[in-house]
C-alpha positions, 0 to 999 in steps of 0.5 A, a space after each residue: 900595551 899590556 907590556 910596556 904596563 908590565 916593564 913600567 911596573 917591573 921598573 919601578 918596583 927595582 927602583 930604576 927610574 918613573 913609572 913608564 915602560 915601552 914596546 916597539 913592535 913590529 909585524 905584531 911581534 915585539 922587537 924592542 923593550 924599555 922602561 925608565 931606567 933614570 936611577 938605574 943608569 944616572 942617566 937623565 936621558 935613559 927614558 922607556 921610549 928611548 929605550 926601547 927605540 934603542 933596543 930595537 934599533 940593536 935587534 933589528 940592525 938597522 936606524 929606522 923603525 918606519 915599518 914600527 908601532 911603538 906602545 907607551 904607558 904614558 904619553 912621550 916628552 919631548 925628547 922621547 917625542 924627538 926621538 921617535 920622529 928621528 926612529 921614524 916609527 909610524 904610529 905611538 899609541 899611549 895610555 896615560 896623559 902628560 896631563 896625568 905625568 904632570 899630576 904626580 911630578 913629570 911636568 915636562 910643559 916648561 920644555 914645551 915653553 922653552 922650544 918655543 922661544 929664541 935660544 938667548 930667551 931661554 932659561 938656559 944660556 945658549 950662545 952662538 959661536 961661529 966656527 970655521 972650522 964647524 963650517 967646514 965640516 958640515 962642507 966636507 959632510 955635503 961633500 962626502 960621496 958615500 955617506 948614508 943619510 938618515 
């Protein structure tokens, strides 16, 4: 924990993005690093868990982290939280609340709020187009003899 606090603080301090870092380790070594690098990339989605799960994902070679514990300075949103459930990682552990990201600016509960309503509910505009093409492809993916599933 110690070092996702020290990524968080190093971030910040270059102006990269919020304060948050995160380490993925794995056997008790750290195999993957990330801090908040929002402002640094122009990049909404350049989040310490994000990144780390990237970093990770590229020094292990492999898309799953199932045998990973990721530590986070603070608790993931929910696109990290999604991201961490798609990485398979095992456990989270995290310091600060999104209670206390909430306190100074990093109110993600109206996303919250938001998946739990219908897509023509939601502040966003989202409409459905039916596509045969789209269908199609997911019959050739279904299909696909050699395809790895993840």
């Amino acid at each position: 924990m110690r070092e996702a606090i020290h990524l968080a603080e190093s971030g910040v301090q270059q102006n990269h993005g919020g304060p948050f870092g995160c380490v993925i380790v794995q056997n008790d070594s750290i195999v993957g690093r990330g801090w908040n690098q929002v402002i640094a990339n122009n990049d909404p989605t350049a989040h310490a868990e994000v990144m780390a799960i990237r970093n990770a994902c590229e020094n292990l070679a492999t898309f799953h982290l199932s045998d990973c514990e990721l530590y986070t300075s603070c608790e993931p949103c929910p696109m990290c939280l999604g991201a961490i459930y798609w990485a398979q990682i095992k456990v989270v552990y995290f310091a600060n609340s999104k209670t206390d990201a909430a306190a100074i600016g990093f109110n993600d509960s109206f996303i919250y709020d938001e998946l739990k309503l219908s897509p023509p509910q939601r502040k966003i505009r989202m409409i459905g187009l039916e596509s045969p093409e789209a269908l199609k492809l997911f019959e050739i993916w279904q299909q696909k003899g050699d395809k790895t599933l993840y």
